[in-house]
VEXDREN-2710 file (C-alpha; in Angstrom, 1 decimal):
% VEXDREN-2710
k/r/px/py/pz
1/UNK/73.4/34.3/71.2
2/UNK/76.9/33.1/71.7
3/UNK/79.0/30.4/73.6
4/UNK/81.9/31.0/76.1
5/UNK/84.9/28.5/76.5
6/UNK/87.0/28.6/79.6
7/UNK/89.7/26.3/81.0
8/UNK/92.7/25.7/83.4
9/UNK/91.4/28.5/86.1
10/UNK/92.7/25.7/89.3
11/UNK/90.4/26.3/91.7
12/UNK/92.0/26.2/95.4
13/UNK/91.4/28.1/98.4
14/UNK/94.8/29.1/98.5
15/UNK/94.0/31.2/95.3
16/UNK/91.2/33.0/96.3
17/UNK/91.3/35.9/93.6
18/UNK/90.9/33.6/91.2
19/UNK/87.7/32.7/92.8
20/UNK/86.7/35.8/92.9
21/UNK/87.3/36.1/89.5
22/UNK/85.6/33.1/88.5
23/UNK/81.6/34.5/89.9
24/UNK/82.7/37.8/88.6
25/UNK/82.9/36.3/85.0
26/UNK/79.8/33.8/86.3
27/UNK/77.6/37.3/87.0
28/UNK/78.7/38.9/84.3
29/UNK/79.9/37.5/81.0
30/UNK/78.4/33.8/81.1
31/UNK/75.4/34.9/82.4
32/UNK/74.6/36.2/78.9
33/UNK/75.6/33.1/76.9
34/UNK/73.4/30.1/75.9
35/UNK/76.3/27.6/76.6
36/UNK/79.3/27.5/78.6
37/UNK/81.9/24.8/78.2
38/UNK/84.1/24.1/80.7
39/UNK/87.7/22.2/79.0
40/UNK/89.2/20.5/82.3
41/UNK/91.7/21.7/85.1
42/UNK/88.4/23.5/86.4
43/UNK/89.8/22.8/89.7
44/UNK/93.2/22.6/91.0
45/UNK/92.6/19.4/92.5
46/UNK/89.9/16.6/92.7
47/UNK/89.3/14.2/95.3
48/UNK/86.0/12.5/95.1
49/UNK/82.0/13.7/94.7
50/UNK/82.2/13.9/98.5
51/UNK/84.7/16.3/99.2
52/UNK/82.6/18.6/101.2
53/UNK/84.7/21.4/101.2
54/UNK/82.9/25.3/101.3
55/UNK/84.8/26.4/97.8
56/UNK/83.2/23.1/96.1
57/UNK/80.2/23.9/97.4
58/UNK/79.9/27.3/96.7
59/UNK/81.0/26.6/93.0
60/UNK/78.4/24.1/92.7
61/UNK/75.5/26.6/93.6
62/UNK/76.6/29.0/91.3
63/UNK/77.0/26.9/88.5
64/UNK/73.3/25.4/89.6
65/UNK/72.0/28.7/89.5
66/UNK/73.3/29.6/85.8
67/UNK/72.2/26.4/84.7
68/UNK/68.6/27.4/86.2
69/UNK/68.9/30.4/84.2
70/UNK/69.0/28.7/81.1
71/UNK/72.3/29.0/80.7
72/UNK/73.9/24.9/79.2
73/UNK/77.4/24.1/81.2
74/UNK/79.2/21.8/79.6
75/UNK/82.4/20.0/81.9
76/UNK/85.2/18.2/80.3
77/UNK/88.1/16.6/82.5
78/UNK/91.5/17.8/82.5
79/UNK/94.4/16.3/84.1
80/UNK/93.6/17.6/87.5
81/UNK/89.6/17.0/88.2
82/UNK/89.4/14.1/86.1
83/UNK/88.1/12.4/89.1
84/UNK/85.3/14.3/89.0
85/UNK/81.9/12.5/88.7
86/UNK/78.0/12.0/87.8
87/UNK/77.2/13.3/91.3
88/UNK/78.9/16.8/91.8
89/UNK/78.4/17.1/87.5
90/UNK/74.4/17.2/88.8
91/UNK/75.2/19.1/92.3
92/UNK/76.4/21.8/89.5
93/UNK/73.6/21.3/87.0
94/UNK/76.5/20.4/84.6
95/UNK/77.0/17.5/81.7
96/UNK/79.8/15.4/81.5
97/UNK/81.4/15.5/78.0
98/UNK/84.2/13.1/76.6
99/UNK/87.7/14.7/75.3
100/UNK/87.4/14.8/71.9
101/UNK/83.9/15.8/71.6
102/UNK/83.3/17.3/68.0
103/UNK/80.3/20.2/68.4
104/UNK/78.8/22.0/65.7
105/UNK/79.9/25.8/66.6
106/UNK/77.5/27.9/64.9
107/UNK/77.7/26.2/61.9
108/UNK/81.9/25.0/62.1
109/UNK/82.4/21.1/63.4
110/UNK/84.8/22.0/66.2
111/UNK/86.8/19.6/68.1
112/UNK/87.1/20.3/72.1
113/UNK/90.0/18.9/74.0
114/UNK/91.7/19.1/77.7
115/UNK/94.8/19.2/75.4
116/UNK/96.8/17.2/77.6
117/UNK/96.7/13.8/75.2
118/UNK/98.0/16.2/72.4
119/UNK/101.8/16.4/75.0
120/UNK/102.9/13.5/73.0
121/UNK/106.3/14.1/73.4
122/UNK/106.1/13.9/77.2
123/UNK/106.5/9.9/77.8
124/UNK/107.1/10.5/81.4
125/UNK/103.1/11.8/81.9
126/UNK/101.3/10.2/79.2
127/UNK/102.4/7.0/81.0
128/UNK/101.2/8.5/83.9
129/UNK/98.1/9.6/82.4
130/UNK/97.3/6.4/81.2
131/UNK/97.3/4.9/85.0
132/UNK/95.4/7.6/86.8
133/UNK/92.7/7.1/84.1
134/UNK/92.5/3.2/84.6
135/UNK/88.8/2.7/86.4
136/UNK/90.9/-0.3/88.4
137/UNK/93.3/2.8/90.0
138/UNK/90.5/5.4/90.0
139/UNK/88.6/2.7/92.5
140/UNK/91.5/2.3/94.5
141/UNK/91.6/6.2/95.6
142/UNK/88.2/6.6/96.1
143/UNK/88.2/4.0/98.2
144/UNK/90.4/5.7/100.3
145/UNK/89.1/7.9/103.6
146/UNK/88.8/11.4/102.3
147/UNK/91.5/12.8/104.7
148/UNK/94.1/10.3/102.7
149/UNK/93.0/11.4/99.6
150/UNK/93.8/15.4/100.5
151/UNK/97.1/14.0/101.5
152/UNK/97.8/12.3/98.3
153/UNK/96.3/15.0/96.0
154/UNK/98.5/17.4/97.9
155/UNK/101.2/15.4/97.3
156/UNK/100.9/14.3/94.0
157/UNK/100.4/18.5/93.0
158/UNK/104.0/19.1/94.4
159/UNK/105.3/16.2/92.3
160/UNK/104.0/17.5/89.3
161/UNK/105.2/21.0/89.9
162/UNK/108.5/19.5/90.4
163/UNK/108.9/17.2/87.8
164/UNK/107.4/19.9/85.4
165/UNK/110.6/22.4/86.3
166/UNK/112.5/20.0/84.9
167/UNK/111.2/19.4/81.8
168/UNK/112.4/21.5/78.6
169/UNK/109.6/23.6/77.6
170/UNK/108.8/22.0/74.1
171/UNK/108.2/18.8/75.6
172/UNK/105.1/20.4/77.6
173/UNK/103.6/21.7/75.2
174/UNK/101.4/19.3/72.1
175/UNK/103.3/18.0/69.5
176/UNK/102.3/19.4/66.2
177/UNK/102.0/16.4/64.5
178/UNK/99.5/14.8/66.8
179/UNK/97.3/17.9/66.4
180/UNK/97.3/17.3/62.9
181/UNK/96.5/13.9/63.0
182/UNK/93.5/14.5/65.6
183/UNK/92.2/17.2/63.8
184/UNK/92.2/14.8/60.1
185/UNK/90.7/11.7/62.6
186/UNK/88.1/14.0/63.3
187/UNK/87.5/15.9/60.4
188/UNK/87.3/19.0/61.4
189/UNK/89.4/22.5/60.2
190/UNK/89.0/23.7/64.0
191/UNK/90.1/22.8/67.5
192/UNK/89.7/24.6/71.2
193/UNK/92.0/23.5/73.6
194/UNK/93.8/24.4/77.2
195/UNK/96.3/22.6/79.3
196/UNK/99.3/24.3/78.2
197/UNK/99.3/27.4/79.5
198/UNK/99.9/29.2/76.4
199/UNK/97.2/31.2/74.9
200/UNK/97.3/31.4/70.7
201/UNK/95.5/31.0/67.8
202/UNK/97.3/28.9/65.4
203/UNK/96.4/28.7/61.9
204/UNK/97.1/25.5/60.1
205/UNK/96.3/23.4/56.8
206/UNK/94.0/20.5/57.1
207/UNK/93.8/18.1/54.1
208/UNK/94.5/21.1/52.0
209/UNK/92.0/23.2/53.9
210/UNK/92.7/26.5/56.1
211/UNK/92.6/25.5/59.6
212/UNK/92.9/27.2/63.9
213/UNK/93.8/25.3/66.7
214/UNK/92.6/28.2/69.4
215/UNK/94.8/27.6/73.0
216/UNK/92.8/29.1/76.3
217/UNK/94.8/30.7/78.7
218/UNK/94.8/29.8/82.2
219/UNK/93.2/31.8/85.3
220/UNK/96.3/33.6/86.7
221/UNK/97.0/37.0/86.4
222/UNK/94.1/37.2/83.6
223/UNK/91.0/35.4/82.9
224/UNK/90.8/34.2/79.7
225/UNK/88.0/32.8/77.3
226/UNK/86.9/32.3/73.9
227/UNK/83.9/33.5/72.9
228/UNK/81.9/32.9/69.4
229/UNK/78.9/33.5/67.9
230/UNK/77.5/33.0/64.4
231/UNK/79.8/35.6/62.6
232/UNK/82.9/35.7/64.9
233/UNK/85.4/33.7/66.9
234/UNK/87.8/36.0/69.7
235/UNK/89.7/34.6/72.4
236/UNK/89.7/37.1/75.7
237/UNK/91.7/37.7/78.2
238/UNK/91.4/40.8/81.4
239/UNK/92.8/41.0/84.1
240/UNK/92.0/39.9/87.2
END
């Protein structure tokens, strides 16, 4: 038996190779595992549980039907489908989990992260972050008729696109000193992330102890995901 990880693939019908790819590695890869786990930016976009758009749709049956299979999906937000809620999560036969979850991996406490708190250096968006994740502004868009929300989710995409080309690159990516700290908080000697866009395995020291912080790749020109099983740990990538 093993476990796949996968994160950051954006979802968006104006990528529809990616989607492709995505049932592909649905079909054949996690089709196999006893646990798939899901670390946020599943989607490019998220605009509410009633979005009934064919892609969401169509993702949410496929998911259903690995879950019927036996197969436990595991969904964690990211900083784009953090919107996403109890009623889609179900739609998909999926369970919400919290950033920060600690799992037992085969036998190694692993912490699982987005990865987008660990961008400590990046004032600008973990200020931002912080609003968008208030329940109190998170009411005030759902509220909003569906058509205004594909408006504002297509704007607020742009903006980050734009503000990101601006940025140096060190500031996107986590600082290593929060790692470190999350990683001593939560005890553990290994961490699975995404967000950044840059797949690696780091190895680090942890209270004295031999540690990896393992980076997923996102859904572009490759797929990428991490699979492990009770002897081994790899992180994948083909293309696509």
């Amino acid at each position: 038996m093993h476990t796949l990880f996968i994160s950051d693939l954006h979802l968006h019908e104006s990528r529809p190779q990616v989607t492709r790819a995505f049932f592909h590695f649905l079909y054949t890869q996690a089709i196999h595992a006893e646990a798939l786990y899901i670390l946020g930016d599943f989607f490019d976009a998220w605009i509410g549980d009633d979005d009934d758009s064919e892609l969401l749709q169509d993702v949410a049956n496929g998911l259903h039907k690995l879950s019927e299979l036996g197969v436990a999906i595991y969904f964690m937000h990211g900083n784009r489908d953090f919107l996403l809620g109890e009623a889609y999560a179900s739609k998909a036969g999926m369970t919400l989990i919290p950033d920060g979850i600690i799992i037992d991996l085969y036998g190694t406490p692993t912490l699982l992260m987005h990865g987008d708190s660990l961008c400590t250096d990046d004032i600008e968006y973990q200020q931002f972050r912080a609003m968008v994740r208030s329940p109190q502004w998170q009411q005030q868009i759902l509220a909003q008729p569906l058509a205004a929300r594909r408006v504002l989710a297509a704007q607020m995409r742009e903006k980050s696109q734009s503000m990101n080309s601006l940025k140096a690159e060190d500031i996107l990516d986590v600082s290593p000193d929060e790692v470190i700290a999350q990683m001593e908080a939560a005890g553990v000697t290994r961490m699975i992330h995404g967000h950044t866009h840059r797949p690696a395995r780091h190895q680090l020291v942890i209270a004295g102890k031999p540690a990896e912080r393992i980076v997923l790749g996102d859904w572009h020109d490759s797929g990428w995901c991490i699979k492990a099983d009770q002897t081994d740990i790899e992180l994948i990538d083909w293309k696509i």
